[in-house]
Each structure stands twice: as structure tokens, then as C-alpha cells.
C-alpha positions in Angstrom: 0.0 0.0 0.0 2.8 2.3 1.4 4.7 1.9 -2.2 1.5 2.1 -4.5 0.4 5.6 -2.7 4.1 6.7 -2.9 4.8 5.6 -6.5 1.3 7.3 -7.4 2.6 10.7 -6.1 5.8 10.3 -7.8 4.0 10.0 -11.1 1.5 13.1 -10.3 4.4 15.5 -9.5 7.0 13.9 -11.9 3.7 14.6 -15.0 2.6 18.2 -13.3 5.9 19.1 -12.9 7.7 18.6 -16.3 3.8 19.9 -18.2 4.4 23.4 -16.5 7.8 23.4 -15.6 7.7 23.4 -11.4 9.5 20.2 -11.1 7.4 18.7 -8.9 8.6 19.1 -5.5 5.6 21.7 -5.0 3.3 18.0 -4.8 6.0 15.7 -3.3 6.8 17.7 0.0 3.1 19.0 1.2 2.1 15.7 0.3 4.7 13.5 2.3 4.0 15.9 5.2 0.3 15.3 4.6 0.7 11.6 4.6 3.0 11.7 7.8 1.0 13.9 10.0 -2.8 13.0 9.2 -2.2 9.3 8.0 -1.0 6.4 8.7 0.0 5.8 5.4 3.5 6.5 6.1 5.7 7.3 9.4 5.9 11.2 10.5 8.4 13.2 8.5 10.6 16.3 9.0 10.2 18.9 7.1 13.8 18.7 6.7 13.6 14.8 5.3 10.5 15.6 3.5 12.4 18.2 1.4 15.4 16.5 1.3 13.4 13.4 -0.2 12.2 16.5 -2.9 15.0 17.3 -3.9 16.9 13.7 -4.8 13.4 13.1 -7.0 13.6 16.1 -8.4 16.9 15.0 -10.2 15.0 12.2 -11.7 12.2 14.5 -13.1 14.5 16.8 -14.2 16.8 14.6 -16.1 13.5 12.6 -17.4 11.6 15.7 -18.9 15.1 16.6 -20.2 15.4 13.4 -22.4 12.5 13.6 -23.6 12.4 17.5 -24.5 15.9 17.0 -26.5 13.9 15.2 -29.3 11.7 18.7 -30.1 14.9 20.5 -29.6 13.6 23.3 -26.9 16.1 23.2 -24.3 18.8 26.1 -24.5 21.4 24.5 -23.2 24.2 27.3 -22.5 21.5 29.6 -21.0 20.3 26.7 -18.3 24.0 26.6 -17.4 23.9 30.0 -16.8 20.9 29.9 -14.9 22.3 27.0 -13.3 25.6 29.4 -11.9 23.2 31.1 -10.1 20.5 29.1 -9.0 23.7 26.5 -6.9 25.4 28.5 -4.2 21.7 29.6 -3.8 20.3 26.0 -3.5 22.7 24.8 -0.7 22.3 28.2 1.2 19.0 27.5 1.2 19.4 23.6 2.6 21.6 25.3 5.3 18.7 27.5 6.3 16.0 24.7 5.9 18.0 23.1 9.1 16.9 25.4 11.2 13.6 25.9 11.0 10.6 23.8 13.2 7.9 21.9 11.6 5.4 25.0 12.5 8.0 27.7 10.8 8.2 25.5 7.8 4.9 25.0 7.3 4.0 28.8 7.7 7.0 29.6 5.4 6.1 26.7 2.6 2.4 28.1 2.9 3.3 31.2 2.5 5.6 30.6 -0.4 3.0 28.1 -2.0 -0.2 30.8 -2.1 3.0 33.5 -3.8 3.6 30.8 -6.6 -0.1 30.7 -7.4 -0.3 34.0 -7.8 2.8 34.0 -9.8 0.8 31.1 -12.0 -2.3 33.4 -12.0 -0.8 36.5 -13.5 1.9 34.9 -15.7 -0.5 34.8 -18.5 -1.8 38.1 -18.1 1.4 39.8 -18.3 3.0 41.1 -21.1 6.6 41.2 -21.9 8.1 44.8 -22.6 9.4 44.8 -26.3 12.4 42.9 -26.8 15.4 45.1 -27.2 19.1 43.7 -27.9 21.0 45.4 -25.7 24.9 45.9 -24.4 25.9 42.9 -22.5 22.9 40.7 -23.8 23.4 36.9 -25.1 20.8 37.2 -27.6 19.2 34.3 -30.0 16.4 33.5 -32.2 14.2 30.6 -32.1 12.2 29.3 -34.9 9.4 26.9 -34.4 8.0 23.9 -36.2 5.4 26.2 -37.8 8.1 28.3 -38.9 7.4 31.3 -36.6 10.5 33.2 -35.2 11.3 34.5 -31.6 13.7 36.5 -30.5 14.9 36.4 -26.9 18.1 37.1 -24.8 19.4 38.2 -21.1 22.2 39.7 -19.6 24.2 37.0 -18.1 25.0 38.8 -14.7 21.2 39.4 -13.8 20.0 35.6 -15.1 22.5 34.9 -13.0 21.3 36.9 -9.5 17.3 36.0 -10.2 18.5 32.1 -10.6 20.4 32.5 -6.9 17.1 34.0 -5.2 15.2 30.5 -7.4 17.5 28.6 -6.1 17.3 29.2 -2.5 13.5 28.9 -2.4 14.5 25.4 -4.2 17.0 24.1 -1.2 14.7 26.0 1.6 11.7 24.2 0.6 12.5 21.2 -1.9 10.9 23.0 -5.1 12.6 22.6 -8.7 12.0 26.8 -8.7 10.9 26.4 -12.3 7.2 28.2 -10.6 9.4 30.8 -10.5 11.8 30.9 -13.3 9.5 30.0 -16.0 7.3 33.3 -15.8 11.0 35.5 -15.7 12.4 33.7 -18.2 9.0 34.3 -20.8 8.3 38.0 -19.2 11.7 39.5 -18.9 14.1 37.4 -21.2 11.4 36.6 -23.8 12.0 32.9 -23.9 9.2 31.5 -26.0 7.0 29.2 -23.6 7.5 25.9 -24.4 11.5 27.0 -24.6 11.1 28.1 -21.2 9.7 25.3 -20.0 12.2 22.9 -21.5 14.9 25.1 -20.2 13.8 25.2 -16.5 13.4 21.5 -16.2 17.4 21.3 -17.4 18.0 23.7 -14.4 15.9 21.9 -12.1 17.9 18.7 -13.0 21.4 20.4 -12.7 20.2 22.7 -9.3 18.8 19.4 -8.0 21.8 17.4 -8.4 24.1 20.0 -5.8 21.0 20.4 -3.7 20.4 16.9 -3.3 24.0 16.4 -2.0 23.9 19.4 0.8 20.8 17.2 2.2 22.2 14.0 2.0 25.5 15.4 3.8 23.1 16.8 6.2 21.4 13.8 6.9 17.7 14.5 5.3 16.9 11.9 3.2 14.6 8.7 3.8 16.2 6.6 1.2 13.4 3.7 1.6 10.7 6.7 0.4 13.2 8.4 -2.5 13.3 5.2 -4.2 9.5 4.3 -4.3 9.0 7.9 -5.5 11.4 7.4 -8.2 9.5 5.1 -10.8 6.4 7.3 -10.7 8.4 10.4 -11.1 10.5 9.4 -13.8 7.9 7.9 -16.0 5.4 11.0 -14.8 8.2 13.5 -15.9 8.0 11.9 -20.0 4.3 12.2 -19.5 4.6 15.6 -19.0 6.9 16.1 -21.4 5.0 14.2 -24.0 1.9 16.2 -23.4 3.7 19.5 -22.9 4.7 19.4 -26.6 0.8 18.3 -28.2 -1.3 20.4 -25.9 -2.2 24.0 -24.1 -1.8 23.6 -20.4 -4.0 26.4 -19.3 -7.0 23.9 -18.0 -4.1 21.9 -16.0 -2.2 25.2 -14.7 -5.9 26.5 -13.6 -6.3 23.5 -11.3 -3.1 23.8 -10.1 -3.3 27.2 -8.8 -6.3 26.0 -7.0 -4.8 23.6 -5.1 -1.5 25.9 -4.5 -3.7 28.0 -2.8 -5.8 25.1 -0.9 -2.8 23.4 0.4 -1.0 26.5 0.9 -3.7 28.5 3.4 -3.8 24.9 4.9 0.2 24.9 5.7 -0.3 28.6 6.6 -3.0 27.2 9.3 -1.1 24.6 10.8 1.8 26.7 11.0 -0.1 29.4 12.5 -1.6 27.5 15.7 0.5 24.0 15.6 
């Protein structure tokens, strides 16, 4: 039972997370705290284990949706690297700051965070860019789609660079891939065409997730039994999302999503609130 709820998780966040680009951590941490707490599915977590259990699965989805988005050719490579520069010192800062906070900190914290990244979701598509302007400093490129439609995009290195640190300690503080928060500033302020941006956060997640994944398991926060029957579902979840990601809008799924950010979020904001 404990392996067919945990594999079936892995597979919700490993699909959600590579169709949107979040990475899935935002499902796999509220839900093994859910589990732990007010079930008796599985034994009582950390938040600390519960995030560092994120962040090894978030490799696997990462490196999954990664795969598969290489055959559509959508993933800029030298700019996730980039991103990636940033978004490490950032990620293990953020472990180191994880260790100190109580289960009713965290869960006010992660609430508080989870309600912002739905409102981030909710107003991502209502924003539009400023004009793209090639500018000193700017790696720029083009990208031209299978319909033949061109887009122009680019960023200066130096402030990809600062806005993937800030990404990447809300990914080590609370287990996230960060791509809830990296996917709406790569499309608003670098221009990246969506389903580019996508692609491209998921090859951060995988890279930020790897150095992440190694300050927790230094620090003693992962429950290896639980990692490894998350694994499966993620992995297979993550090509899922992928696959779909590339055929079909995700507004209807992104709608949902925001609800239940904002569900489990207030939730997390409750119990952090009286305990």
C-alpha cells in the first residue's frame, strides 16, 4: 500500500511538474508531510527529510523531462547553465537554512511561499513582456518553431544569474525545482518563447537538483526507503509531461493547479499558525 500511494505521487508531480515546468517538489513535499502527519499511510516526517526526499526526485524528473524534450529541440542549453551558476550556491544556502527551521515555521513559510507561486501562475499569463530590445551585454538568439514562426529572446548573463540564486534558494529552503518561479521571468523579462522556457527550467531543475540533493544527504535529510519508491512514478510521470507539454495548451491543468497551491497553501499557513 505504502509503495502504490508513494509511486502514485511520484507520477502526479514527476507529470505536473515537467507539463508546467515546477518540477514537482511543489506536490511531493506537502504531500509526504500530509501523509505523515494525518495518515497512517507513512511514518511522520521532518520537514527537513521531507524536502530533502524532494530534492533527490527532483533530479529524476529533471533529467526525465530533459530526455525527452531534446527530441523537439527546446532546451537552450548554454543559457540553463547559466541559470544553473546562479540558481547552486543559492540552492545549498537555502538547505543550510532549511535546518533550522521547526515543523510550524516550515509549514508557515512553505504556505506562505505556495499561495505567492499561485499568484505568480495566475498573472503569468496576463502579463505582457516589454518589447524585446538587444541590448549591451545581452546573449541574444532566435528561435524558430516547427510552424516556422521566429522569436527573438536574450538576457544579460550577470542578472539571469542573481534572479536564478534567489530561485534557487526557495528550491534548497523548501525542496521545489524553482521552475514556478523561473519559467514566468524567463518568458516576461528574457522573452523565452514558452514551451523553450519550459524545457529550459526543467534542465536547471535537474542540474540545481543534483548539488541540492548532496547538501541534504551530507546533512542527513533523506529517507532513502521513500526516495526510491517515489522514483519510478516520477520518472515515468516526468516523460508524460513532457510528451503532453509538446501536443497540448496547459491552461486547463495550470488552472487546477493554482487551485490547489492556494488550498494546500492556506492549509500549511494554518497549521503553521496554531500548531
Amino acid at each position: 500500500m505504502v509503495w502504490l500511494v508513494l509511486v502514485g505521487i511520484g507520477l502526479l508531480a514527476g507529470s505536473i511538474g515537467a507539463l508546467v515546468g515546477l518540477g514537482g517538489g511543489i506536490i511531493i513535499v506537502p504531500s509526504l508531510l500530509y501523509l505523515g502527519t494525518s495518515t497512517n499511510i507513512i511514518d511522520e516526517l521532518t520537514p527537513q527529510v521531507a524536502v530533502g526526499v524532494s530534492t533527490v526526485i527532483m533530479i529524476f524528473t529533471g533529467l526525465s523531462s530533459t530526455l525527452s524534450y531534446l527530441k523537439h529541440k527546446v532546451v537552450d542549453y548554454k543559457a540553463g547553465l547559466i541559470f544553473f551558476i546562479g540558481s547552486a550556491p543559492g540552492g545549498i544556502m537555502g538547505a543550510h537554512v532549511n535546518k533550522n527551521l521547526n515543523a510550524e515555521a516550515f509549514s508557515l513559510y512553505f504556505g506562505i511561499f505556495m499561495v505567492f507561486m499561485a499568484i505568480v501562475l495566475l498573472v503569468k499569463n496576463r502579463l505582457k513582456p516589454m518589447l524585446f530590445k538587444p541590448g549591451k551585454g545581452k546573449i541574444v538568439k532566435t528561435y524558430k518553431t516547427e510552424n516556422g514562426h521566429s522569436f527573438s529572446y536574450g538576457y544579460h548573463p550577470l542578472l539571469a544569474a542573481f534572479i536564478s540564486f534567489v530561485v534557487g534558494f526557495s528550491s534548497g529552503l523548501f525542496g521545489i525545482g524553482g521552475g514556478a518561479l523561473m519559467v514566468p521571468v524567463m518568458m516576461l523579462l528574457f522573452f523565452f518563447p514558452p514551451h523553450m522556457a519550459v524545457a529550459t527550467s526543467m534542465f536547471m531543475v535537474f542540474l540545481s537538483s543534483i548539488t541540492n540533493s548532496i547538501t541534504h544527504i551530507s546533512l542527513g535529510n533523506v529517507n532513502w526507503p521513500y526516495a526510491f519508491a517515489l522514483i519510478p512514478g516520477a520518472w515515468f510521470g516526468a516523460k508524460l509531461g513532457a510528451f503532453i507539454n509538446t501536443r497540448l495548451k496547459s491552461a486547463s491543468l495550470e488552472n487546477m493547479l493554482k487551485i490547489v497551491l492556494i488550498i494546500i497553501g492556506l492549509r500549511l499557513i494554518y497549521q503553521g499558525i496554531t500548531g
